[in-house]
Every structure is written in C-alpha cells, then in structure tokens.
C-alpha positions as CSV (number, residue, x, y, z in Angstrom):
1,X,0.0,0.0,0.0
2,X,2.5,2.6,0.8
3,X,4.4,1.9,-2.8
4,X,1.2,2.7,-4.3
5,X,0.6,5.7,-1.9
6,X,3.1,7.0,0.6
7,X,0.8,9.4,2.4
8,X,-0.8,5.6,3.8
9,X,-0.7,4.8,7.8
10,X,0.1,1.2,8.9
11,X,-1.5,1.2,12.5
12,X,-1.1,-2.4,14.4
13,X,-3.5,-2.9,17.3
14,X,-1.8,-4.8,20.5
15,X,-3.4,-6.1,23.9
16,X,-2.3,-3.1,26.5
17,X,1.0,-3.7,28.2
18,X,2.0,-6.7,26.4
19,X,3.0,-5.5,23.2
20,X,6.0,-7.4,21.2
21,X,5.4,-4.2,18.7
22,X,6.9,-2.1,21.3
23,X,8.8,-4.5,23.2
24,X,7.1,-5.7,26.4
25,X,7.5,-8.7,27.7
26,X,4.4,-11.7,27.2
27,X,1.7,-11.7,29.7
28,X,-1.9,-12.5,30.5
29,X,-4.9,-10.8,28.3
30,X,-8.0,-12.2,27.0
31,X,-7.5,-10.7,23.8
32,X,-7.6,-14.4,21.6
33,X,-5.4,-13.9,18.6
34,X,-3.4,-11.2,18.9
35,X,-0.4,-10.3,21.6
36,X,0.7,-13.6,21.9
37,X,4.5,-12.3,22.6
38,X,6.2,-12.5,18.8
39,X,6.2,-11.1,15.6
40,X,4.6,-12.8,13.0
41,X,7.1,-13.3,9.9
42,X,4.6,-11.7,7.8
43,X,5.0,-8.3,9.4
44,X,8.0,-6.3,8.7
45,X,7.7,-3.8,11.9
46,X,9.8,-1.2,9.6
47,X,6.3,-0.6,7.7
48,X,3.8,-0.1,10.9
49,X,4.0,3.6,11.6
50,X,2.1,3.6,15.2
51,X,1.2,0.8,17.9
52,X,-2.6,1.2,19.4
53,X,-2.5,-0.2,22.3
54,X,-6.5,-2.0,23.4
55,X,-7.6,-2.9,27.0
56,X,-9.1,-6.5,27.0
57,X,-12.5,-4.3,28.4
58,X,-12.2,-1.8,25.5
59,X,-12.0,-4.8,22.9
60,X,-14.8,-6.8,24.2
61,X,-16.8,-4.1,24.4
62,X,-16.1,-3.4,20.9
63,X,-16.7,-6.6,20.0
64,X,-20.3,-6.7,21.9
65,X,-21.4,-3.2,20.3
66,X,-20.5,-4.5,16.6
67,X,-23.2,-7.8,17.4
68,X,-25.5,-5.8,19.0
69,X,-25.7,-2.6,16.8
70,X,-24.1,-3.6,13.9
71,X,-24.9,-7.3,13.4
72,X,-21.7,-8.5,12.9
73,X,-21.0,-11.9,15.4
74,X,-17.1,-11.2,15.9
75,X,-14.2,-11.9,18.4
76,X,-12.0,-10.2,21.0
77,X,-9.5,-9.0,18.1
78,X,-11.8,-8.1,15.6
79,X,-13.4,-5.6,19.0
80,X,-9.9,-4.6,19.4
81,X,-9.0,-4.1,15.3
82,X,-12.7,-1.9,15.3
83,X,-11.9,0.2,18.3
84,X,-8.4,0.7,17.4
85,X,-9.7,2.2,13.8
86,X,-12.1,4.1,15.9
87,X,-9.5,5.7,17.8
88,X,-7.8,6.8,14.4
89,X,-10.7,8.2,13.5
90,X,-10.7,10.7,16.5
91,X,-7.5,12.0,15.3
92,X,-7.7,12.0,11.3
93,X,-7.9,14.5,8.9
94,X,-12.3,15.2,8.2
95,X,-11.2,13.5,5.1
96,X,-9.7,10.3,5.5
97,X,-9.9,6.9,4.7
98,X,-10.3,4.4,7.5
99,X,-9.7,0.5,7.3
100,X,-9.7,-2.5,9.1
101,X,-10.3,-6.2,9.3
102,X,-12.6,-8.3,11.7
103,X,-10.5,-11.6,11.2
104,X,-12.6,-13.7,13.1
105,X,-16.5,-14.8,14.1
106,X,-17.6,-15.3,17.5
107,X,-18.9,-18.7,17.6
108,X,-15.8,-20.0,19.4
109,X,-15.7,-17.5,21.7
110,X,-19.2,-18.5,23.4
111,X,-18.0,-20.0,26.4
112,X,-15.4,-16.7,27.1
113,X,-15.9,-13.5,29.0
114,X,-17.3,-12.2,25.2
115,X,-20.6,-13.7,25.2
C-alpha cells in the first residue's frame, strides 16, 4: 500500500502492556489472537508507523457493540482491530480513509468473558 501511496498509515493494534510491537514482555490478556508475545514473519515492523494499544474491556466491548448494533458476530481481536480504527478516527484528517479487518466470528468465543 505505501508503494502505491506514501501518504498511507500502517496502524497495528496490541493487547495493552504486552506489546511485542513495542517491546514488552508476554503476559496474561483475554484478547484471543493477537499479543501472543512474537512477531509474525509476515509483518515487517519497519512498515507499521504507530502501535494502538486495546484494554481487554475496550475490545470486548467493541466486540459486543458491533453484534448488537451492527450485526456483525465477531471476536475479541476483531473488538480490538474496530476500536483501534475508531480511535484513528478521533484524530484524522475530516477526510480520511479508515480501514480495518474483523478476522474472526464469535462462535468460538461462546464459552469466554465475550458472550
């Protein structure tokens, strides 16, 4: 994206205080798929221009209000991926651009603090 368009922001979303993005130690969240102390090979760190850092409340929150309101049955890191955008959005231009992904469905979250 940013070879196409260098003005584009690469924001990654980590559990709070356990960030490998910023280089805290593993620990305890109940954010299910994200945090889980490494760096994926997938992601170059060089490219991310800002870590958002997501309280397990604030992402199942999230998670609860995009079922509820929105429709959409999603898990603890799609909540923290939505309020993560959502917290970009506070601070963007009036015209900007905004995406995310909700990587996951609830379903296999129903027996977790989410449902």
């Amino acid at each position: 994206l940013k070879e196409q368009n260098p003005n584009v922001r690469i924001v990654a979303v980590e559990p709070k205080n356990v960030s490998a993005l910023l280089g805290h130690e593993p620990g305890f969240h109940k954010i299910q798929g994200i945090g889980d102390g490494f760096i994926p090979s997938v992601l170059d760190p060089a490219i991310v221009d800002q870590v958002i850092e997501v309280t397990d409340d604030d992402a199942i929150e999230s998670a609860r209000f995009l079922a509820s309101e929105i429709g959409l049955l999603v898990g603890t890191s799609a909540g923290a991926n939505f309020w993560g955008a959502c917290q970009v959005a506070k601070t963007a231009e009036k015209v900007a651009t905004i995406v995310t992904v909700l990587p996951d469905r609830a379903e296999r979250y129903f027996s977790t603090a989410l449902i």
